[in-house]
Structures are given as C-alpha cells and as structure tokens.
N, C-alpha and C positions, 0 to 999 in steps of 0.2 A: 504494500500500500504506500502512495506515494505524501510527500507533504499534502497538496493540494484537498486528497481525499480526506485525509485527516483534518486536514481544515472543518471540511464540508458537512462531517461526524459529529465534531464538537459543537459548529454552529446549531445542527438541527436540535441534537441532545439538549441547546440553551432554549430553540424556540419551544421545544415539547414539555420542556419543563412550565415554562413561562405559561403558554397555553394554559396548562390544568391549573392555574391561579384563577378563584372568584375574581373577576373583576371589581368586587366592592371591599375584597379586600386589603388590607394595606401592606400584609408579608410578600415580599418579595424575595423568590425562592432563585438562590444561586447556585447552581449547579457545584460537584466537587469538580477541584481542577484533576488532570488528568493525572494520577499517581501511580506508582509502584509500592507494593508492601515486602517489604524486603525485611526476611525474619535472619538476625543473627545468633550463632549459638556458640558457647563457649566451654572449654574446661579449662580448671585452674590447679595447679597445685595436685596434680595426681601423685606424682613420688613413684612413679616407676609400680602402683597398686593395680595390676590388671587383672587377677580375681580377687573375688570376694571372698577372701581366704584367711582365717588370724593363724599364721604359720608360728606365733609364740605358741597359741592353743590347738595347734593341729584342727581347729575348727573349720568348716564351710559355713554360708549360708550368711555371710556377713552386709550390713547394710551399707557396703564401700565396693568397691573396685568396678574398673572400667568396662570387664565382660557385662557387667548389669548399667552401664551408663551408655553402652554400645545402644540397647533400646529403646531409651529416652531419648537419641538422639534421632535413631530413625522414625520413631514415633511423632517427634516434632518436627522432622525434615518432610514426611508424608503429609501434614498438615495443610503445609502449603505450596505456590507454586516456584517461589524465591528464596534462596537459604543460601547463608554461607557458613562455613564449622571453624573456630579459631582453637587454641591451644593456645595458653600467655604463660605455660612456662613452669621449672621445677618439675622436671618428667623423668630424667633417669638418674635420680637420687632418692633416696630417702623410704626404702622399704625391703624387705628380707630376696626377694627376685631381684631388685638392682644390687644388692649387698652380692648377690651369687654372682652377678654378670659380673662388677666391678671387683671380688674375690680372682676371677680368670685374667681380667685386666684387657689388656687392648688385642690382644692375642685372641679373643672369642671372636673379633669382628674379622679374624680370616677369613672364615665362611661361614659365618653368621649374621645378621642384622640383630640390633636391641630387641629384646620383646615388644617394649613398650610401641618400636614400629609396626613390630611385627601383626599388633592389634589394629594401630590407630590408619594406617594404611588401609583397613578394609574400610574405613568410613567418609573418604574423600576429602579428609583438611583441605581449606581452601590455603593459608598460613599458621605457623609457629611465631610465640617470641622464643627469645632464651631469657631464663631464671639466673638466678644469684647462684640454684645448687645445679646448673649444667657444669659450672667452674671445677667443681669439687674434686674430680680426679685429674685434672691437669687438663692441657690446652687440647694434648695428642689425642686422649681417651674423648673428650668432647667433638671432637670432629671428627673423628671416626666412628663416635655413635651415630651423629647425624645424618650423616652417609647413607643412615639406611632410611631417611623418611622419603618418602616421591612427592611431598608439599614442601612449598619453599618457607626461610626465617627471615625475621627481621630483630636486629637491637640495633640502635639508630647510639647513643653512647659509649660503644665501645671500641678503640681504637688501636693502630699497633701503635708502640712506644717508641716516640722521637723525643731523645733529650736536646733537642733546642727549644721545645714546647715546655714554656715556664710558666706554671701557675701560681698564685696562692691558692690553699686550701690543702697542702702537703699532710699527710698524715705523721711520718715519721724518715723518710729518707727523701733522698732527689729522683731514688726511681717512681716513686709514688706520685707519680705528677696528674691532675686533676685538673681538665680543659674549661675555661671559660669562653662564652660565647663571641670573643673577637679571632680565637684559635683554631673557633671548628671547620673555618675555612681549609684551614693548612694542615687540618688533620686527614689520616689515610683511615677511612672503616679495617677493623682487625680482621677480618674474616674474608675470603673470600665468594664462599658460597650460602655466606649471608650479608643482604643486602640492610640499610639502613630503615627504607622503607620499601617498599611495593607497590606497584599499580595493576592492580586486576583488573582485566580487562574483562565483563560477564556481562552475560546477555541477561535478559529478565522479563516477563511476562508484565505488561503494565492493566490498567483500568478498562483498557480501550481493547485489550486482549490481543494486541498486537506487541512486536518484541522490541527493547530497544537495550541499546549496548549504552551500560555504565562503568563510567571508571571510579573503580573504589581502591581508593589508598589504605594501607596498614603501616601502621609504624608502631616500631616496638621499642621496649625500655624496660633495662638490666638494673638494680640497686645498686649504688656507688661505690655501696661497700665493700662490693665484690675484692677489691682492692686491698681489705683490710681481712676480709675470712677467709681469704685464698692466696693468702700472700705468698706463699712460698712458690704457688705456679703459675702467681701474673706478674710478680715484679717484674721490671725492668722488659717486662714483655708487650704490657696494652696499658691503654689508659682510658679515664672513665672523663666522660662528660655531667654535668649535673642534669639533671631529668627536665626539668620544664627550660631551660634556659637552650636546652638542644633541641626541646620540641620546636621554640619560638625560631629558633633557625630552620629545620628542615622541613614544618607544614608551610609554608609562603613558598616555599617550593614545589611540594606536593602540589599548590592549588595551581601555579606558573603551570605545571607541567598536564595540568588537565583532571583533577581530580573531581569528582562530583559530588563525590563522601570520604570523609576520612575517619577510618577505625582507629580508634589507640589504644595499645593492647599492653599496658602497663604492668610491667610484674614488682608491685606498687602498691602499699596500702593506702588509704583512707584515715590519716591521722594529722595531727596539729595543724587543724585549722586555721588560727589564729597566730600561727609565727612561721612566716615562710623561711626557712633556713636554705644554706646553699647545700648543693651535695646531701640533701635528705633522702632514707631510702622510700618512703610513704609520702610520693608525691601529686596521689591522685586528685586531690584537690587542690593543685595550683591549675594540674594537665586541663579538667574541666575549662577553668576560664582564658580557654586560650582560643581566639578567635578561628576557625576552622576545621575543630576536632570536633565530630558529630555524634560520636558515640563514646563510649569506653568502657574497653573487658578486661579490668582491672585483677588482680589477686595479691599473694603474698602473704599475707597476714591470717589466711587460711578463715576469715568471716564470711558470713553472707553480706549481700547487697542487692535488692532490695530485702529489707527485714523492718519488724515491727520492732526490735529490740530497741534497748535505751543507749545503743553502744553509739549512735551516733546525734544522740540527743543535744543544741545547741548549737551544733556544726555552721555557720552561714552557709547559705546558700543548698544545704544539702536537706531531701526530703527523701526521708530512705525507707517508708511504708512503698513511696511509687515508686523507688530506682531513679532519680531526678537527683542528679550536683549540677547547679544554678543552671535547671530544664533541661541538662544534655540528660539521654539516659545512659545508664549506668547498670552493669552487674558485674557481682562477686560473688562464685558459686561454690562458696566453701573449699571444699580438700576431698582427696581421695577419689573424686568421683561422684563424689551423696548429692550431689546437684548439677543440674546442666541450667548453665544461666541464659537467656532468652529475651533480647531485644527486638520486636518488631517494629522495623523502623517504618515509617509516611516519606515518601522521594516525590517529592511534588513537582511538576513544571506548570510553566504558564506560556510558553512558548516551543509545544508540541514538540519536545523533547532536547532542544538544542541546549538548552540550559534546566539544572535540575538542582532542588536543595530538600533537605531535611526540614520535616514538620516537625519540632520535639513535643509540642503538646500534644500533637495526634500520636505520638509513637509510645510502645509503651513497655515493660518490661517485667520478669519474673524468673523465679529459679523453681525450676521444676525437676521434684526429687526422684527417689527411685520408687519402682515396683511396690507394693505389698508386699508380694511374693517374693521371699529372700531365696528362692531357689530357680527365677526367672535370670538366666542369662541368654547371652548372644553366642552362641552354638560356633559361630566360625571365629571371635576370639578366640573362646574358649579353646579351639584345633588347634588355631593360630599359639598359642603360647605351652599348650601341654608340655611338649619338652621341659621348658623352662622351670613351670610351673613342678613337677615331680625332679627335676635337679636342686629347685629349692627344698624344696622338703626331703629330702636325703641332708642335706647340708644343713639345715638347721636343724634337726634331730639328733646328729652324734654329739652323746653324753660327757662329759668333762666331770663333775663330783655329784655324791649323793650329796641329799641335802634332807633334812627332818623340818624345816620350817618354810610356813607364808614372806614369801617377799613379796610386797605388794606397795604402790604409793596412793592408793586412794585419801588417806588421811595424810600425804605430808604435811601439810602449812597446820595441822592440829598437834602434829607431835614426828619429830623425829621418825625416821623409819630403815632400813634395812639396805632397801634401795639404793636410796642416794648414800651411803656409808660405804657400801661396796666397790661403788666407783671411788670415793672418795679416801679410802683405803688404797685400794689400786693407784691413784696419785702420787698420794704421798707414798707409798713405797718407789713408786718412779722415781721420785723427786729424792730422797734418800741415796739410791742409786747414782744420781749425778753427783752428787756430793760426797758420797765412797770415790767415785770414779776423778775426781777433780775437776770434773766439766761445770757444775757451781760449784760459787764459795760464797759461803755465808758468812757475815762479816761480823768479829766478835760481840756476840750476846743476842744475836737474831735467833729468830725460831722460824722451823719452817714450819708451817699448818697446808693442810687442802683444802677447796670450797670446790660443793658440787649442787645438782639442782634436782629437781624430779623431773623427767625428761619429758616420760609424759603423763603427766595431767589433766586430761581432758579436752583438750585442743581440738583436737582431730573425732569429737565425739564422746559421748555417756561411756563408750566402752575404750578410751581410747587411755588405760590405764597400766601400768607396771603390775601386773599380776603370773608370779611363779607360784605356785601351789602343787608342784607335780615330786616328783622321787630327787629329780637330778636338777645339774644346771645343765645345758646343754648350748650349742652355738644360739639355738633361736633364745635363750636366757641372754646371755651378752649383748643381743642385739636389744633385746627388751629391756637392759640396764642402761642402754647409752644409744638411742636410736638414731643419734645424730654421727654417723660412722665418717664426717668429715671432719670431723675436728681432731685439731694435734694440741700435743702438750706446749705450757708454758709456765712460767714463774714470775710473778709479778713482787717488787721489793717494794713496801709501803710501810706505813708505823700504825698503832694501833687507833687513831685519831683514823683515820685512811676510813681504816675496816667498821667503826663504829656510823660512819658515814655514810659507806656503802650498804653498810647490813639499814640505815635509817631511809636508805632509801627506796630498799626492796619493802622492809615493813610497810612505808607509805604507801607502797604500790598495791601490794597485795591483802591488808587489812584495810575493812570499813571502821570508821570508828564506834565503838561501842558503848551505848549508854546507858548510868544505871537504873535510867528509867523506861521504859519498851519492851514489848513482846514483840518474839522470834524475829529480830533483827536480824540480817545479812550480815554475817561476816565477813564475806569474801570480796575484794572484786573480780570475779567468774571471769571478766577478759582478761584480767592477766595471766599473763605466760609465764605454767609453772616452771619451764627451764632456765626463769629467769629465775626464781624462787632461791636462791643461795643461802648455803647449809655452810656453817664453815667445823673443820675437822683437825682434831688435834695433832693427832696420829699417834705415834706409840717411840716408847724410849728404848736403847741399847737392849735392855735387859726383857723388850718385849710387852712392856706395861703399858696399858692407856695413858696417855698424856691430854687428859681434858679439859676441851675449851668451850665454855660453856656462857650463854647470854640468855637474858627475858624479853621478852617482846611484850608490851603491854598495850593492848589493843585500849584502851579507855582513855588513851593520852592521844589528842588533837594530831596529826600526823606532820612529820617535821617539813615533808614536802608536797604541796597542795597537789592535789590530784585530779581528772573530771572521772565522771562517770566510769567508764572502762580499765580506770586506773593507769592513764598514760600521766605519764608528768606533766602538770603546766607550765607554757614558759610564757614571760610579757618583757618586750623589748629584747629580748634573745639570750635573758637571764630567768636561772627557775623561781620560783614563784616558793618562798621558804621563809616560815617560821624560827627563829634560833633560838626560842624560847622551849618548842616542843623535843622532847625526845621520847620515843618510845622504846630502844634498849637501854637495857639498864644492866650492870653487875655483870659485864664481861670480865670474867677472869681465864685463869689459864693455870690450870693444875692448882684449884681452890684461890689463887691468890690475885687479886685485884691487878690489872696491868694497866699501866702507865700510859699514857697517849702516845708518848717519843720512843714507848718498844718497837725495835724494829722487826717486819716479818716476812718470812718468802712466803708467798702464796703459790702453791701449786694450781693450776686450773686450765683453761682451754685457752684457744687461739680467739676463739668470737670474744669470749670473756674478754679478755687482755685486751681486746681491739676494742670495748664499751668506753669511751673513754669522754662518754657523756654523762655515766653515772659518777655521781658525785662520792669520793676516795679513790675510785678507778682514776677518776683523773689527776690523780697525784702520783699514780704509782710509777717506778721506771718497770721497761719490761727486760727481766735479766737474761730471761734463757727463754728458747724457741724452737722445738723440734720436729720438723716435718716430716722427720722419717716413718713417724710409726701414729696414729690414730688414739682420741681415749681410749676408746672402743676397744682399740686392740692392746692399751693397757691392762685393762679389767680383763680381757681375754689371756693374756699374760700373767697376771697374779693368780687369776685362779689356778691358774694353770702348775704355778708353781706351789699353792698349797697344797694340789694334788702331789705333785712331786715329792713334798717333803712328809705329809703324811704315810705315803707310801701304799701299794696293792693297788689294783686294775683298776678302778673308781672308787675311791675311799670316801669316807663320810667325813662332811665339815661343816660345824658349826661356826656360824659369826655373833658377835655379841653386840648389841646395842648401843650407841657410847651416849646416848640421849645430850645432845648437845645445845638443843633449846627449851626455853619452857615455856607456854602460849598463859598469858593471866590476862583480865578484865574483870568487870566489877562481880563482886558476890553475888552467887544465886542469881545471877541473867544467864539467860536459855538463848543463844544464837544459832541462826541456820545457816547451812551451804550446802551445795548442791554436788554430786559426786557418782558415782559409777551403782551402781541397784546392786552389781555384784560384791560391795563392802557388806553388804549386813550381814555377811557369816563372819565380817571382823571387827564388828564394829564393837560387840559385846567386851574384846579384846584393851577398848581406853577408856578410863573411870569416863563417868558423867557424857558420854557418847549415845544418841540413842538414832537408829535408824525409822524411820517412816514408812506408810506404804505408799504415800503419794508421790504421783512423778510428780517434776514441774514439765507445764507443760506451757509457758511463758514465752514466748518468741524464738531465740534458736537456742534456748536452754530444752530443749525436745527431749526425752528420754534421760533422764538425769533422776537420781533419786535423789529426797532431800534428806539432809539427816539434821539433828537436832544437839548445840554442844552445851553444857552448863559449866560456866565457871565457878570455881569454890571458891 
C-alpha cells in the first residue's frame, strides 16, 4: 500500500467517525492516530538459574529458574503481534550450574556453549547488556562465554584502557582511570563484538494493519564499580565511564543516527534519588530524565518494578504501583527468573509513519510471575541444558565432613549463627597463614579479627536462605556458605574507632528503631542486604582458644545514620545525613576487656568489602593485603577441608562451636516482628523469646515470607 492510499484510509476513518456524531451534540470525536503496540519483555539478574532446581537441597519444583520463565515469555510473546525479548544482565554468575561451568574454566567452551545460551537461544533475544558479575572470571572467560549467544550486547561504559585518558574520580591507583564526558570522544569501546548501542532495525504490524519498519535503539550500562570488585582482571585493562553522563553522550547520537525509540537496559538500580553522585552504581533515576530514552529495563538490585511496596516511597518523580520514573515506563523483574517484566509501549505517528514517538501515558507496564504449577517447564530448555544440569548435581553432592548440626541463617540479625562463623573462621585462619608465611605483618600490638555476613538472607526470595540440615557438608554446602564465588580475600588495617563506625552503620541500616511503647513493630528493614549485615570475629589464639570479640547493638537508641524506608543511607549535599549524639553499639571489647578507639586491627574480609569505601570506618581503613588467586569461597572450601584432614578417617565428624559475638537488646517486654523463610519454625523454638507465626505476609513483594515474633527481656 502506497503513501497516497494511506492517506485516503485515514481520511475516510476521520469522516466515519465524524459522521456517527449527533449533530446537536457538542463531543467531538477524534479518531486515535495511527499506532503501533509494541510489547517489551525483559529478564534481569538470572545468575546462570536455568532450572528450577535448589541443588543445596537436591530439590525440584522450585518457584525460580528460566526453564519455567521460558513460558511466561512465550505466553506473552503469543499475546500479541509486536514483541521484543531483552536480557540486562548478571547471567553467567552466581549459581551452582555457573559455579560447575566456571569450576572447568574456559576450557569447556572448546566444544561447548554456556548453558545459560544454550537455553536462552531457543527464545529469540532481540539484545543483551553485560552485568557487573559477566567480569567475575576474567576478561578471557567473558568473551568466550559470549560466543555462544546468536543475539547481539550492548554496554555503552566500558572501554579498553588508555593511560593518556586522565580523570578525577580515581579509586586507588593510575590504572583505575574513570572517563568523564569530554573523554568519551577519545575513548575506544572495550569489546569488540559488543557494541555500545544498537539499532534494530524490525518490522511491526501497526493500527492500520499494514507493516512498517522501526528503528529501535538499545543501549546498555555496566556499574562502575566493576572497577573496584574485579580489580584484579580489569586493571590496567578497560575503563569505566559514569552511567548517565555516557548516556547524555551516546542517545543524541542514537536519535542523529535515526532512532525512533530508544530502550535503556541499565544493569542499575533505583536508588538515591535525591543526591546524584558521579560514578554511582544505581543510576536509574538520573537515566529516566534524560531527554530521549523511552523506556527502561533496568535491574541489579534484584527488586521489583512496578510494585506496591514502600521501597520506593518519596522517590520524585517515581510512581512505582504503574512502573512510571517521571512517565517513562519502567521495569525490574526481580532475580532468578520469578518474573518477566513487560512494557507495552503506544508508537504513535501523525505523519503516516515517516516520523514516530512514544505515548508514555498510553503505554503501560507489569511483571508477570511464574506458573502455579511448580512443575510447568519449557520441555526444550529443559533438553537444552540436561547435561549441564546432572554435571551439576554430581559436583555439588560429593561429601567433604559429617556434621550432627543445623546450619542455617534464617535468624542472623537476631543472634549470631553458625553460618556466617564458618566462613568467618575460614578467614581468619587464611589471614593467620599470611602472617606465618610473612606475606603480612602486623605491626606491634595489632590484632587481627575477620568480619563476614549472611550471604543469603532472603534476597532472592522467602526460601532464599542458608539452610544445611542434612548428615554432611558437601561442595553444594560451601556454595550455600559463601554464594558469592567471586570474591577474593583481603585485609583491611583500621583502629577500633574505624570498626565501631562501621559496625554503626550497618546497625543503622538494618535495624528499625524500637519503641517502648507499640505492638509488633518491624524490626527489620526487609530491603537491606543481608551480605551487607557484618558479623565481626575474633578468631582463636596459638594455643587454639577462642579469642572473643564481642558488641550490643541496641535497637531503642535513634540510629547514628539517618536512613529512608528501605534502609539505604541518606545523603544531602553529598555528605550522610548523621547524628553524633546517637550510638547504638555499645561494650565492644575483645577477650572480656574494653578496647580502646586507637587499637589497631587487620580485618580479614573480601574484595567488594574492602572496595565499600562509602561506608563510614571503611573509609578510613588502608587496604594491606589483596589476593586474587584463590576465592572466599574457596577458603571455607579449604579449611574445611583441612579439618577433615586433621581429624582424620574417610569423612570424619566435626563439630563447630558458636563464638556468639553479638547481643540484639531493646526495651523490656516489647514483642517485635520480621519476616523470614516458613522453613525456620523447626528452629525457631531453638532462641529464648523467639516465637514463629502461621501467617505469611502477604504485603507487596514481601510474598511468601513467614512472620515470626521476637520479645526482648
């Protein structure tokens, strides 16, 4: 059909309209202009999760993995007649099937593809971005993984490394160089068979039922920090641009080059509203207001978007019941899979297609979850990954120790637990190690301690918890003590002013304050991220003996750093927002006896820790030692290993002992709730004044969570 006729379509369609008007009436009925519904679909944050499998619990039938997101997706691509599928990122990290590929190392991809291709290839990605955790095994194993998708990437930030390109915003060395928007001219993109942005060029079915060809731009974006959590395999190799400052360069290009919508597929949370920083990793609410970005398929932070939740309560511009940051729409479809996020955009023309733009109040959005049926998958993933799938499960099965007790973290932030001591043990025997060995020195009258976290705590879901209950430890234990298999060791040198600081401002974060007047108050704030939660750990003396280091947290007392709802830190003018009146720890000592503010201490802990150098003591500390050879992960894999060793016999029995290093107090006889895994109430009976509930909450994306009930004495 030529212009002409289409002309002649539209005209009639206005007189017909016009026609069936009363005459005496006064509405005057305007036809819709001629549009395209153009549905986008997204996954975020999968972690390499392609069945629905808890390979710590040898379970099936799980409410995660991409076999069961496989027909969510064609289920909303049948829908309609317009679809495009994205991917923003974090796919071949972070679960027991990448831990087996990234075990073989780059050597699998001889004549292999990744699984996670191996799936996502049956469902036609239109593009990919790349994530913070594609970094994580090195530059080689990243692009070698890639190799096997047949849809193309985009990260628009990440560059190869030229030391003529001088920036401020250095982290710690001159290879750490960090591009500001007059460089990114002269910057080269790191990759070559990812491009910065995209232009797809797709046909589409419009209003008139005739087809026309739109050009849709994607541009994507890596967290800056990449820099700082994978230091050991980007230095001196790429550099990072900051997120909205490189958008503002390369969309005015996009639009130059013919774009008629542009996706932004941010691997990027939704946070600090209210103080725009350079180099943020959580920069989806600058990307919104940036003059030609029409949609955006953000993640990272592993939330939903749209949600009824209070996590983005206050936000300007942001209305997160519709998926609308100031009218663009907008989704974040959790983790693992448990949602396919779903923007249906309005592509409107008013000049029979030569020009076309986004309607954002007609367009509209949702995350649309999985199945009922937890036994509904997608039958040619499913084939698709089998191999994979039963190599994982031989490999997280063989046994390493017996064991006669519950390790579980459903109750860390109530008390102490098993978990987090394990790794935290495993540390500090590392860290011991380099100081036998003279690779540190600890400098007259230092102590060295470890600080670890609960890994996971609920993140990723009601069942997304630290739960060993079985005979042994076994590989899939190790992974369920330290899930984050990218991280390497470090030693951070600070005094115990540092550590009083930082432990005030984890309290701040993850405690509501408590009053002694109210029933069943919130304890928690539910969005913080228990792996930030830090436990810190004494360790043990020559002769073997607990060496305990021991604090109060007192939830009753005003929090020393102002927090909002979700428990991110507040900052005004690009300073936090802090009380020096409050403090909530109190009575840190160390081996019973009171320590001094000027003690000095090695902290044993991780690479990302070390690189936090916004939390307040973190940023005092120097960092002394830095190992990338070997993983925590594969610490804790290591200690164990040698307890077995020294025990002695084919699988021996070991017990570990509790070193209770915090104590949770608030006012007498108040009963506070928090929300946690259904599966604790066979342990709950386990901590005085603890009582479990039968009620879920069933409050916004607090879904499937039981409450339980704590009373302080």
């Amino acid at each position: 059909m030529n212009i002409c006729s289409k002309k002649a379509i539209l005209a009639t369609s206005i007189l017909l309209a016009l026609a069936g008007c009363n005459s005496d009436d006064d509405v005057v009925v305007t036809p819709d202009p001629l549009h395209i519904n153009l549905r986008l679909m997204e996954t975020t944050d999968l972690h390499g999760t392609m069945m629905p499998y808890d390979y710590f619990a040898g379970k099936a039938g799980q409410n995660y993995g991409f076999a069961r997101t496989a027909l969510v997706i064609r289920e909303a691509r049948e829908e309609v007649s317009n679809s495009m599928l994205f991917d923003n990122g974090d796919l071949i990290q972070g679960s027991p099937m990448a831990d087996y590929v990234a075990n073989i190392g780059v050597e699998y991809f001889e004549n292999d593809i990744h699984p996670v291709y191996k799936a996502m290839n049956l469902l036609n990605y239109d593009a990919a971005n790349i994530g913070n955790h594609e970094f994580n095994y090195g530059l080689e194993y990243m692009n070698a993984a890639l190799e096997g998708a047949n849809f193309p990437y985009v990260v628009s930030n990440v560059f190869k490394y030229d030391d003529s390109l001088v920036a401020n915003g250095t982290f710690s060395n001159n290879c750490e160089v960090h591009l500001d928007g007059e460089m990114l001219a002269a910057a080269e993109p790191a990759f070559e068979q990812v491009e910065p942005w995209r232009m797809l060029e797709k046909t589409f079915i419009a209003s008139d039922g005739e087809e026309y060809t739109i050009n849709v731009g994607v541009i994507g974006f890596t967290p800056p920090n990449i820099m700082s959590w994978d230091k050991s395999y980007l230095e001196c190799k790429v550099l990072v641009s900051d997120i909205k400052t490189t958008a503002e360069f390369y969309v005015p290009q996009m639009k130059e080059a013919g774009a008629d919508v542009i996706v932004a597929v941010p691997h990027s949370g939704l946070t600090n509203s209210d103080e725009a920083r350079p180099f943020q990793d959580n920069a989806t609410w600058e990307l919104a207001q940036i003059d030609g970005i029409d949609a955006i398929m953000f993640g990272h932070d592993h939330n939903n978007f749209p949600t009824t939740s209070s996590t983005y309560d206050g936000m300007e511009g942001v209305n997160a019941p519709a998926g609308k940051i100031f009218g663009k729409p907008a989704v974040m479809p959790g983790s693992w899979g448990d949602f396919v996020g779903i923007i249906d955009l309005v592509i409107e023309t008013l000049d029979e297609g030569e020009t076309w733009n986004v309607n954002y109040a007609k367009s509209a959005t949702e995350l649309r979850g999985l199945s009922n049926d937890v036994n509904a998958v997608d039958g040619a993933v499913v084939l698709a990954v089998a191999d994979d799938h039963y190599g994982t499960q031989e490999y997280m099965a063989e046994e390493i120790i017996q064991i006669n007790q519950h390790i579980n973290s459903f109750f860390s932030a109530i008390e102490p637990d098993l978990s987090v001591q394990l790794v935290n043990e495993a540390q500090f025997n590392w860290g011991q190690k380099q100081i036998e060995e003279g690779i540190l020195d600890l400098e007259d009258g230092a102590i060295l301690v470890s600080v670890s976290a609960p890994f996971k705590g609920g993140r990723n879901g009601s069942d997304d918890y630290t739960n060993i209950n079985g005979d042994y430890l076994t590989n899939a234990s190790i992974a369920d003590l330290y899930v984050f298999d990218n991280n390497t060791p470090a030693v951070l040198k600070l005094t115990a002013a540092d550590i009083k600081e930082w432990l005030e401002t984890i309290a701040s974060q993850q405690y509501q304050t408590i009053h002694p007047e109210g029933e069943n108050q919130r304890l928690l704030h539910q969005m913080f991220r228990s792996y930030n939660f830090d436990v810190f750990y004494g360790g043990w003396n020559e002769a073997g003996e607990t060496r305990e280091m021991n604090y109060t947290i007192d939830v009753s007392v005003e929090p020393r750093y102002q927090v909002d709802e979700s428990g991110e830190l507040v900052y005004v003018d690009g300073e936090l927002v802090k009380n020096e009146q409050n403090r909530r720890i109190t009575d840190l000592t160390f081996e019973g006896q009171t320590i001094n503010d000027d003690q000095v201490f090695y902290v044993v802990t991780n690479n990302y820790r070390a690189s936090n150098n916004w939390i307040p003591g973190v940023d005092n500390a120097e960092l002394e030692l830095e190992d990338a050879a070997f993983s925590n992960r594969e610490l804790v894999d290591q200690y164990i290993k040698e307890l077995a060793e020294e025990a002695g016999g084919d699988i021996p029995l070991i017990e570990f002992e509790n070193a209770y290093n915090f104590e949770l107090v608030g006012p007498q006889g108040i009963t506070v709730e928090f929300l946690s895994d259904p599966r604790g109430e066979g342990f709950s009976d386990n901590i005085d004044n603890l009582e479990y509930t039968t009620g879920r909450d069933s409050v916004g994306d607090n879904h499937g969570y039981a409450i339980y009930r704590y009373t302080f004495d």
